[in-house]
C-alpha positions as a Markdown table, in Angstrom:
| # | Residue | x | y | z |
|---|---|---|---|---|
| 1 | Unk | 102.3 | 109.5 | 103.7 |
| 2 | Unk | 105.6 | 107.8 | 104.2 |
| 3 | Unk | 107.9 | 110.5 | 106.3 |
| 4 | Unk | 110.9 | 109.6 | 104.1 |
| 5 | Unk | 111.0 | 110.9 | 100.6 |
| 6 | Unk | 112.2 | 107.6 | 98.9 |
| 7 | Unk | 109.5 | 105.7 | 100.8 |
| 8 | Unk | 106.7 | 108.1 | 99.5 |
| 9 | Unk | 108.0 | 107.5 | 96.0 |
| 10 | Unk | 107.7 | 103.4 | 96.6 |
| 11 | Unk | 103.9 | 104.4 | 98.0 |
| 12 | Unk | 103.5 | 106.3 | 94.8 |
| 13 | Unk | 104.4 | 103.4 | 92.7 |
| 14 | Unk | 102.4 | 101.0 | 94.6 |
| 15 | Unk | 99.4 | 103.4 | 93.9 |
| 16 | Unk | 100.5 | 103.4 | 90.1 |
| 17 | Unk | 100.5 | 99.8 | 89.9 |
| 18 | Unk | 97.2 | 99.4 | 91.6 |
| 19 | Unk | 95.4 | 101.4 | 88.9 |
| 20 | Unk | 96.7 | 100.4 | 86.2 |
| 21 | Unk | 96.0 | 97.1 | 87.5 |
| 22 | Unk | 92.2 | 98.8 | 87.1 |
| 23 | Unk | 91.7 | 100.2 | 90.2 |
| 24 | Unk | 88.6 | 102.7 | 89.6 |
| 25 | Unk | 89.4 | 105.2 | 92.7 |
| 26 | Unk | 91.7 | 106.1 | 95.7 |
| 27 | Unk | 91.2 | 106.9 | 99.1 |
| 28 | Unk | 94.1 | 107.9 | 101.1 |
| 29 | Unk | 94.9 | 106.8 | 104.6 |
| 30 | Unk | 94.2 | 109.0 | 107.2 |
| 31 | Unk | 96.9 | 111.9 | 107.0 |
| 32 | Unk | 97.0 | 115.7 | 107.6 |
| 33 | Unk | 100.2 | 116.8 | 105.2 |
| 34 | Unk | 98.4 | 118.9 | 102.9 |
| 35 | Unk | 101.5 | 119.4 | 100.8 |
| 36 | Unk | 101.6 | 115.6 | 100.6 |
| 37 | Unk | 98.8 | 115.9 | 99.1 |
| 38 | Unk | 99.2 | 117.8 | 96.6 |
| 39 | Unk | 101.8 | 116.2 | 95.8 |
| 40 | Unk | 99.9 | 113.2 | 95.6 |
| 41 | Unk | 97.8 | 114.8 | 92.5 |
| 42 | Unk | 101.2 | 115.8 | 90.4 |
| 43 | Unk | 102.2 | 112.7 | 90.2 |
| 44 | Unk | 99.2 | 111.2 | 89.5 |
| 45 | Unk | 98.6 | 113.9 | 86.3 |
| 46 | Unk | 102.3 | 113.3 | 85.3 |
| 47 | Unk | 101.5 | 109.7 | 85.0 |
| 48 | Unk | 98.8 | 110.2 | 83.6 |
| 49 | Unk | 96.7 | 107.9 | 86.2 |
| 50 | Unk | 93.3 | 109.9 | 85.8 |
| 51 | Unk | 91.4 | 108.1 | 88.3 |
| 52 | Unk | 88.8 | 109.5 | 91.4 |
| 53 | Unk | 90.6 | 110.1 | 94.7 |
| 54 | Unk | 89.4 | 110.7 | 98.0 |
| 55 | Unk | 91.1 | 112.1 | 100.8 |
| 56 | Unk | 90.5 | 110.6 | 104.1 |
| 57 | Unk | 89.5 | 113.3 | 107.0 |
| 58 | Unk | 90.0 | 111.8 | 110.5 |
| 59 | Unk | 89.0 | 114.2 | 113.2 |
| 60 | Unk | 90.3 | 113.3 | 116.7 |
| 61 | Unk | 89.0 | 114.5 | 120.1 |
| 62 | Unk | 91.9 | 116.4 | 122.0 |
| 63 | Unk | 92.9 | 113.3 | 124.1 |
| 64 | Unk | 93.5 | 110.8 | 120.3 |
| 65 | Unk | 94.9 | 114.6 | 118.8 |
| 66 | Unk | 97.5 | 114.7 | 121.8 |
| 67 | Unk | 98.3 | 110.8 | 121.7 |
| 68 | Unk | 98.7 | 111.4 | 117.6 |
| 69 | Unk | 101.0 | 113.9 | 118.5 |
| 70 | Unk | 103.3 | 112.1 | 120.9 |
| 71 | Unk | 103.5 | 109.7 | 117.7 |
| 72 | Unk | 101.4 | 107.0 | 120.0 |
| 73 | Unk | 99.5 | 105.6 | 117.1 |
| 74 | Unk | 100.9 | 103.6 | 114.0 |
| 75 | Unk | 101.0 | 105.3 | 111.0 |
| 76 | Unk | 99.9 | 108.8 | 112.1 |
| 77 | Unk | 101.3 | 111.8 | 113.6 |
| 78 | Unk | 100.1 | 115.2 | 113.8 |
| 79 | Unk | 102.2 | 118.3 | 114.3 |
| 80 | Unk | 101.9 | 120.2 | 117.6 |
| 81 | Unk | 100.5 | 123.0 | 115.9 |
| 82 | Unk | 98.0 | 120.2 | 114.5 |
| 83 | Unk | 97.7 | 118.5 | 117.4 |
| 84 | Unk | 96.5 | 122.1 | 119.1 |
| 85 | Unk | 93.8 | 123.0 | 116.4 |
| 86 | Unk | 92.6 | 119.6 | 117.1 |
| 87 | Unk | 92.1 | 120.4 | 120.8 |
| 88 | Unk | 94.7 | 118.8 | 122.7 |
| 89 | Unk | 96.0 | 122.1 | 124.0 |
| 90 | Unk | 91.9 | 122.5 | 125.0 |
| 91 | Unk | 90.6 | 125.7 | 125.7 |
| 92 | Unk | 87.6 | 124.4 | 126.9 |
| 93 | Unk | 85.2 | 122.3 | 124.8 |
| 94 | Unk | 83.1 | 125.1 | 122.7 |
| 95 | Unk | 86.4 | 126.6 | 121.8 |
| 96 | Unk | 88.1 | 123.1 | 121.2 |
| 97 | Unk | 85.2 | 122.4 | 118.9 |
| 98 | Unk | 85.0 | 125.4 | 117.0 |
| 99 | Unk | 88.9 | 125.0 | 116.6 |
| 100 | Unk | 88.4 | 121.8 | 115.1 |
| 101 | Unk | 85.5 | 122.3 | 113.4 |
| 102 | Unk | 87.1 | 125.2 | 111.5 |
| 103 | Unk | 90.3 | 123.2 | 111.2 |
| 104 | Unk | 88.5 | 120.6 | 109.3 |
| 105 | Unk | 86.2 | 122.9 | 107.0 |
| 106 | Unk | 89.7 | 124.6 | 105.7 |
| 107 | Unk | 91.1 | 121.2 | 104.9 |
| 108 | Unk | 87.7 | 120.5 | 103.2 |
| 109 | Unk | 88.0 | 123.9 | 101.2 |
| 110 | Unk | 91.7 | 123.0 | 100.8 |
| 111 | Unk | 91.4 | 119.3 | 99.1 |
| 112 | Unk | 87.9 | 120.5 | 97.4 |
| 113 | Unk | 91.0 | 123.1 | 95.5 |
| 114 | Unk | 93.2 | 120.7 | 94.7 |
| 115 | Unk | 90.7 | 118.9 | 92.9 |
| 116 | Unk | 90.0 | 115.9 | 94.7 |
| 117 | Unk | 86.8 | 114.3 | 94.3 |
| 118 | Unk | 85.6 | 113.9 | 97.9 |
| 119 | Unk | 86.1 | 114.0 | 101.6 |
| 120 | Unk | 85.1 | 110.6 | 103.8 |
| 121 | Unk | 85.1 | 112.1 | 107.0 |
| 122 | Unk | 85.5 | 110.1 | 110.2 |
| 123 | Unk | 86.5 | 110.3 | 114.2 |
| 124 | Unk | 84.6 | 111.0 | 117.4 |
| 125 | Unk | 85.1 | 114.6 | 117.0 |
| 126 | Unk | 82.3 | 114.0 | 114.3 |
| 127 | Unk | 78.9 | 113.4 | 114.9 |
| 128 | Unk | 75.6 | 113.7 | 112.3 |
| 129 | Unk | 74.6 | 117.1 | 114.2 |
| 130 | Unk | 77.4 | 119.0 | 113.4 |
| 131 | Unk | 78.5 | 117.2 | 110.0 |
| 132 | Unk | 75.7 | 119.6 | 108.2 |
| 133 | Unk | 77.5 | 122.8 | 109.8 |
| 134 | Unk | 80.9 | 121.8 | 108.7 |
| 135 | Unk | 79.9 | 121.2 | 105.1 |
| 136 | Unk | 78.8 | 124.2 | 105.3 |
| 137 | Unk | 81.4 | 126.1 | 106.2 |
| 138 | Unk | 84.0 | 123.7 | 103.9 |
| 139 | Unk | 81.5 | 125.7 | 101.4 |
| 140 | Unk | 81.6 | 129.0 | 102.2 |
| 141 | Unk | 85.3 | 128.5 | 103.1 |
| 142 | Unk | 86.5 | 127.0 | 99.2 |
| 143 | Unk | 86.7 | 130.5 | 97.6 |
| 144 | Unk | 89.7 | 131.4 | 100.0 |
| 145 | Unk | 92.0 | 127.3 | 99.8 |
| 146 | Unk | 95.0 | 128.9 | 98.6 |
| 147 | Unk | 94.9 | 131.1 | 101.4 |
| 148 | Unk | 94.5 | 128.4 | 103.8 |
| 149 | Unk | 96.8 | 126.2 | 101.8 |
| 150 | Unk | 99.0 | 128.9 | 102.5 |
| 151 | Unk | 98.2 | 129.0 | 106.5 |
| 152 | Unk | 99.1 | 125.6 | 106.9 |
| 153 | Unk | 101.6 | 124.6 | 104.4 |
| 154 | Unk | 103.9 | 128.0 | 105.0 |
| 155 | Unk | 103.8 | 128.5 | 101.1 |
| 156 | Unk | 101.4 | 129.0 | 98.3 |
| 157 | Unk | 100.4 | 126.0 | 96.4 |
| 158 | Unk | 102.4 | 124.7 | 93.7 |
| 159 | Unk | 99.5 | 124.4 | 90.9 |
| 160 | Unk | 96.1 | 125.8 | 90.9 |
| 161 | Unk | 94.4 | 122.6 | 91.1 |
| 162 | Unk | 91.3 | 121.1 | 89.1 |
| 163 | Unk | 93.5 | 120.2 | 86.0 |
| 164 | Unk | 92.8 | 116.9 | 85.7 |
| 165 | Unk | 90.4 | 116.4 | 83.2 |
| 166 | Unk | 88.8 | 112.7 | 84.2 |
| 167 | Unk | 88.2 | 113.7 | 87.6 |
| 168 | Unk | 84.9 | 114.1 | 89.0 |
| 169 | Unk | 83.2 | 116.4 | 90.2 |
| 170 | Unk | 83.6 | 117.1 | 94.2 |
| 171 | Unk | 80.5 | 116.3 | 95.9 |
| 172 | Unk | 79.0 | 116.4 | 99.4 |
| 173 | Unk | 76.5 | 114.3 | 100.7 |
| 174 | Unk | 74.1 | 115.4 | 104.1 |
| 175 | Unk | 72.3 | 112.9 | 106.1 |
| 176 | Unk | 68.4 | 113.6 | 106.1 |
């Protein structure tokens, strides 16, 4: 998302424009503002744009979390305090990757809450051994979003999520 309120609005129309022109789902760009987010789904239920969306998860190794951080690629940033559960303060690797891994599953739980449809996840902290464990724990972790909405965001969030009465359901898919 655009860091400048008036150019999220101008993304927000764009996205309008683009389904009513019949678009038939979303996936967002790779972003970590969970607030955004949210967000995101009001104005989509205020205009009444009722479509699927799917909310890009990128997970970075510690040495693309840090360069994210010092704002090093296009597009993207991460907070430090992102930036850190993502391993670029690393702790050595099994603690970097349980950081991360945890990290993800509460975004996971978090946009599952909000009522998004589904998660591509992506990034070379991502492999297909671990992507069973993290779906996992996104599971046993959805119960509790608000309270992780509220860990990252620094406030509860603003509606309860799953309004939306098109939307479908949230899915995850395991490879064999």
């Amino acid at each position: 998302f655009k860091a400048v309120k008036q150019e999220r609005i101008g993304q927000f129309v764009k996205l309008a424009r683009k389904i009513r022109a019949g678009a038939k789902f979303i996936v967002t760009q790779i972003g970590y503002d969970i607030a955004q987010l949210e967000s995101l789904k009001k104005f989509c239920h205020g205009e009444g744009l009722h479509v699927p969306i799917l909310v890009n998860l990128f997970l970075p190794n510690p040495e693309l979390a840090h360069k994210m951080h010092r704002g090093a690629i296009p597009g993207v940033s991460l907070s430090l305090e992102e930036a850190q559960e993502f391993g670029a303060d690393s702790g050595g690797a099994a603690a970097t990757f349980s950081r991360s891994m945890m990290s993800a599953a509460k975004r996971i739980a978090i946009i599952r809450g909000l009522g998004f449809c589904g998660v591509p996840l992506g990034g070379p902290a991502l492999s297909a051994e671990v992507l069973p464990a993290l779906l996992d724990q996104a599971a046993a972790l959805s119960a509790d979003w608000q309270k992780f909405y509220h860990e990252i965001c620094g406030h509860p969030p603003r509606h309860s999520g799953r309004e939306e009465p098109h939307a479908a359901p949230f899915s995850t898919v395991k490879p064999d």
